[in-house]
C-alpha positions as CSV (number, residue, x, y, z in Angstrom):
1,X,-10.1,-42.4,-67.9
2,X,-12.7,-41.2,-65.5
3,X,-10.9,-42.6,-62.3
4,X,-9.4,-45.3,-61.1
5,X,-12.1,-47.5,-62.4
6,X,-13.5,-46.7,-65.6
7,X,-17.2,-47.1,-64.8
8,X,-16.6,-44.6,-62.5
9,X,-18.8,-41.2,-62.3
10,X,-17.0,-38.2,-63.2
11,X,-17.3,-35.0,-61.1
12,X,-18.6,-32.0,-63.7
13,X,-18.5,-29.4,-61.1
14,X,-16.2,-29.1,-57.8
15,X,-16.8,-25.8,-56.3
16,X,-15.2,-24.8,-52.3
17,X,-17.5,-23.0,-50.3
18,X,-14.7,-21.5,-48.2
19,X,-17.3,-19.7,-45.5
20,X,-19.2,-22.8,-44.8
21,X,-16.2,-25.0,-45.0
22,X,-17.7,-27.4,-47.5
23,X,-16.7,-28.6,-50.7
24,X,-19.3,-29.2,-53.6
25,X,-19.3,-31.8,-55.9
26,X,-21.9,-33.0,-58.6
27,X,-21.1,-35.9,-61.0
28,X,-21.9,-37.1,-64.2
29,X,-24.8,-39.2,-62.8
30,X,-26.7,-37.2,-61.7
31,X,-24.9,-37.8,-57.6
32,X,-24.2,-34.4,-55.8
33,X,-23.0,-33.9,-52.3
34,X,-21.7,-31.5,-49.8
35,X,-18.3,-32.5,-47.6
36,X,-17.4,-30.6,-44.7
37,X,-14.3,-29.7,-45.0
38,X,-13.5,-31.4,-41.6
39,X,-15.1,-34.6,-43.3
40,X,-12.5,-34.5,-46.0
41,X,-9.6,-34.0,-43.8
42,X,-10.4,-36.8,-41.2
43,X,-11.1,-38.9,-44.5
44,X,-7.7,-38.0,-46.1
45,X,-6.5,-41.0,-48.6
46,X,-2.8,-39.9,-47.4
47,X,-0.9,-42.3,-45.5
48,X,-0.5,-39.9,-43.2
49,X,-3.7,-40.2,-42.3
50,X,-4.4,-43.9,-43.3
51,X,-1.2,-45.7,-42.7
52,X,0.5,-48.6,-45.1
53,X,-1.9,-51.2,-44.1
54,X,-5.1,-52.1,-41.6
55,X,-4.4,-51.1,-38.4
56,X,-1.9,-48.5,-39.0
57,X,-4.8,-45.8,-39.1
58,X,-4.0,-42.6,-36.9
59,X,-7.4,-41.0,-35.8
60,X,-7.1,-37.1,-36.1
61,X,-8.4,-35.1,-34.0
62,X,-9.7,-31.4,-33.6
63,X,-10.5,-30.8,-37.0
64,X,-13.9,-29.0,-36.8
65,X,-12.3,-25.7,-38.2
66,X,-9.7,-26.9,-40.9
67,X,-10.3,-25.4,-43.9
68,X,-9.2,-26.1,-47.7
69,X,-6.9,-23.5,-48.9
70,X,-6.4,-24.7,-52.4
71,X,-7.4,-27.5,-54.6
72,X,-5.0,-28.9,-57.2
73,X,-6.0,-31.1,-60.2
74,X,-4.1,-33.9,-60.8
75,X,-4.0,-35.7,-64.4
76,X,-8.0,-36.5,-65.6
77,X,-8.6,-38.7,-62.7
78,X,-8.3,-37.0,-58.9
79,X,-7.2,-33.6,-57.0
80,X,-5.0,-32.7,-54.3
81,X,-6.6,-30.8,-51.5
82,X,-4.4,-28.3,-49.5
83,X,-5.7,-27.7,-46.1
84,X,-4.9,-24.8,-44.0
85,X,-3.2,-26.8,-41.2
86,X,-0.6,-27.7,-44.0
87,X,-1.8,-31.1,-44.2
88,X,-1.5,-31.5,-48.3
89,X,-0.7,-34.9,-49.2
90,X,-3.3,-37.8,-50.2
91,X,-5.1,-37.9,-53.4
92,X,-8.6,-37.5,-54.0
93,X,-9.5,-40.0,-56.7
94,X,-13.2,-39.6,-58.4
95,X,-13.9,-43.1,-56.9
96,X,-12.9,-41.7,-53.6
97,X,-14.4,-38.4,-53.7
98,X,-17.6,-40.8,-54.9
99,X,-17.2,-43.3,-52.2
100,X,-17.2,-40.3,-49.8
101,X,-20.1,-39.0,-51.2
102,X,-22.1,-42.1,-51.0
103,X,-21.1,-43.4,-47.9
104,X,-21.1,-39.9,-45.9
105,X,-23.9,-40.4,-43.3
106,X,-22.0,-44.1,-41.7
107,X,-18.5,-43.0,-42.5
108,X,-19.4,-39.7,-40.2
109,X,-21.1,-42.0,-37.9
110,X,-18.0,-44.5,-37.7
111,X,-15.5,-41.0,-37.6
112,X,-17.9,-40.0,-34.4
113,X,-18.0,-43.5,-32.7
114,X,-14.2,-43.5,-33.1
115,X,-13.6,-40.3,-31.3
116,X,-16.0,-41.6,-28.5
117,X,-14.0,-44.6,-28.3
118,X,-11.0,-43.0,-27.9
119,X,-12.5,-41.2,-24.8
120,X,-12.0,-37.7,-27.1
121,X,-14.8,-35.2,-27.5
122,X,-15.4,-33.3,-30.6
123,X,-16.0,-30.0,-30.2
124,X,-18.5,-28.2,-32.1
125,X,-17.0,-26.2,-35.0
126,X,-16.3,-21.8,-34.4
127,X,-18.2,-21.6,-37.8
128,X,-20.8,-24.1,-36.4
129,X,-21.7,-26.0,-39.7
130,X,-24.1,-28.7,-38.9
131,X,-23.5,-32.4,-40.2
């Protein structure tokens, strides 16, 4: 089982870059990215983050200098990331972590556009990692 779909690329490497806050992942076809840390947390699949349905979303906020403390594997298929503002529930699937890696540039966009919408600034990370 690769992930929740089986024609789903498999990550061969996931390596934290703890001082730049970003998580690397290359998969079995050839695909490799860089998350931000922030990216990941403001993406979480938890329903914490997410909801139980459409609409139940809860934009977070203030993220810029979270930081994964630990990642977990869970069974063949996904990990569990632990972030060091105790948020440590949602699953990261291969598809997900793929999705995220494909759709990075307009799911940052969207994550931006949100924030704006919400009349909320982001402010620029201590670390300052550019996006």
């Amino acid at each position: 089982m690769s992930g929740l779909h089986p024609d789903c690329p498999i990550p061969t490497l996931i390596q934290l870059h703890q001082g730049s806050r970003l998580l690397e992942i290359h998969f079995d076809n050839q695909t490799e990215c860089m998350l931000s840390c922030e990216f990941l947390r403001v993406y979480s699949p938890s329903a914490e983050v997410r909801g139980h349905g459409a609409g139940q979303e809860v934009l977070q906020l203030d993220k810029q200098d979270v930081n994964i403390s630990a990642i977990e594997p869970v069974g063949r298929y996904a990990i569990k990331l632990i972030f060091d503002d105790g948020h440590d529930t949602g699953l990261y699937s291969w598809d997900y972590l793929y999705y995220l890696a494909q759709h990075y540039e307009s799911l940052w966009q969207d994550y931006i556009a949100k924030l704006t919408m919400a009349g909320h600034t982001r402010k620029e990370p201590k670390h300052a990692i550019q996006h």
